[in-house]
KOLVEXDREN-310358 format. One record per residue (C-alpha): y, z, x. Coordinates in steps of 0.25 Angstrom, whole numbers. Example, Ala and Ser with C-alpha at 12.3 -4.5 7.8 and 13.67 -1.06 7.14 Angstrom:
2
NODE north    up  east
NODE   -18    31    49
NODE    -4    29    55
//
This chain:
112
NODE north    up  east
NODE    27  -283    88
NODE    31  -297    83
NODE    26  -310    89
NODE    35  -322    81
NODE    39  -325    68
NODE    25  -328    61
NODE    29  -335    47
NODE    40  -334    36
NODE    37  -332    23
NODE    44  -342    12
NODE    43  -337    -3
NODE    41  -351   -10
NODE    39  -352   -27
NODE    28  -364   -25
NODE    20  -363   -12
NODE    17  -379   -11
NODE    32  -381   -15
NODE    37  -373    -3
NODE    28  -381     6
NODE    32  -393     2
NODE    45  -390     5
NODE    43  -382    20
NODE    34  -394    23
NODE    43  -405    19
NODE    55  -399    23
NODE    55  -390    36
NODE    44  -398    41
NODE    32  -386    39
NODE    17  -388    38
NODE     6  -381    31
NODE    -2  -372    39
NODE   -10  -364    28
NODE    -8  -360    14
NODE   -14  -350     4
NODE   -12  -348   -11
NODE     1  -339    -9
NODE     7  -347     3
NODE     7  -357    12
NODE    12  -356    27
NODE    18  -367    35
NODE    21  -370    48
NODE    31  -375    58
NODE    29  -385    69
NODE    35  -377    81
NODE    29  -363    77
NODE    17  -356    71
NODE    27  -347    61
NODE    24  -350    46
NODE    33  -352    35
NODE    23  -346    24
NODE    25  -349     8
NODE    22  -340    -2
NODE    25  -340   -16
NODE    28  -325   -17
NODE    42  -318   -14
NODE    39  -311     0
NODE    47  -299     6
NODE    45  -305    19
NODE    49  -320    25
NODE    46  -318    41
NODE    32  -312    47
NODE    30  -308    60
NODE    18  -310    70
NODE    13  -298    76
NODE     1  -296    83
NODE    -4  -283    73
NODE     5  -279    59
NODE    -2  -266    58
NODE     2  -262    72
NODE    16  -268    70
NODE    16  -260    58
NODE    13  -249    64
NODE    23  -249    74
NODE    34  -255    66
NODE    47  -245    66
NODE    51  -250    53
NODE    47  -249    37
NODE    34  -256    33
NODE    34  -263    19
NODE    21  -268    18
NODE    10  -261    28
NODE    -1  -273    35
NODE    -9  -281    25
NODE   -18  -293    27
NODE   -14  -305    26
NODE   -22  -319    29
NODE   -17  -321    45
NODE   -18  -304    48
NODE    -9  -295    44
NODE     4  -294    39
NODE    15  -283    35
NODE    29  -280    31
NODE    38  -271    39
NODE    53  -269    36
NODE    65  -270    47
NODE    77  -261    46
NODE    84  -268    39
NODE    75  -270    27
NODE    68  -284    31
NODE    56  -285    28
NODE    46  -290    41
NODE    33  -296    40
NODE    24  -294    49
NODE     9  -303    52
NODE    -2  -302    62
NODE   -13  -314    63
NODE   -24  -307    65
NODE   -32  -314    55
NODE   -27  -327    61
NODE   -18  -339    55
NODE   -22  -345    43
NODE   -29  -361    44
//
């Protein structure tokens, strides 16, 4: 079902703020950016670190190949059913002990 760890979501009060710092301290670079966040990437991976400026219930996405398949299959509670989102498809599904899991397909392809 999961492929890797595709990005990690970092709730931030100022989008260009939180850059600055991710950049300039860890080292990240811009890959893209919208008017709700801004993903950056690592040098070793192709895992995102994604900005936004609203509180999330979830910080880590997993790579599938198909959310609405996975969903279907999943054993588990699902929070938030499949929706689109610019890359594919994404949904939240919830461990047994509470977590909440992200998951994200590419279907639509990675953003420029």
């Amino acid at each position: 079902m999961l492929r890797k760890i595709d990005c990690v979501m970092v709730t931030v009060p100022d989008l260009e703020a939180g850059a600055a710092f991710y950049t300039e301290t860890f080292g990240l670079r811009r890959l893209w950016q919208d008017e709700k966040s801004i993903g950056l990437g690592m040098a070793e991976t192709d895992a995102e670190i994604v900005l936004h400026t609203a509180l999330l219930d979830v910080s880590v996405h997993y790579l599938v190949d198909d959310v609405d398949a996975a969903v279907r299959g999943y054993p588990g509670r699902v929070r938030t059913a499949p929706f689109d989102i610019a890359v594919g498809r994404c949904a939240v599904v919830e461990d047994p002990f509470g977590n909440a899991v992200g998951i994200l397909d590419l279907r639509k392809g990675l953003r420029s």
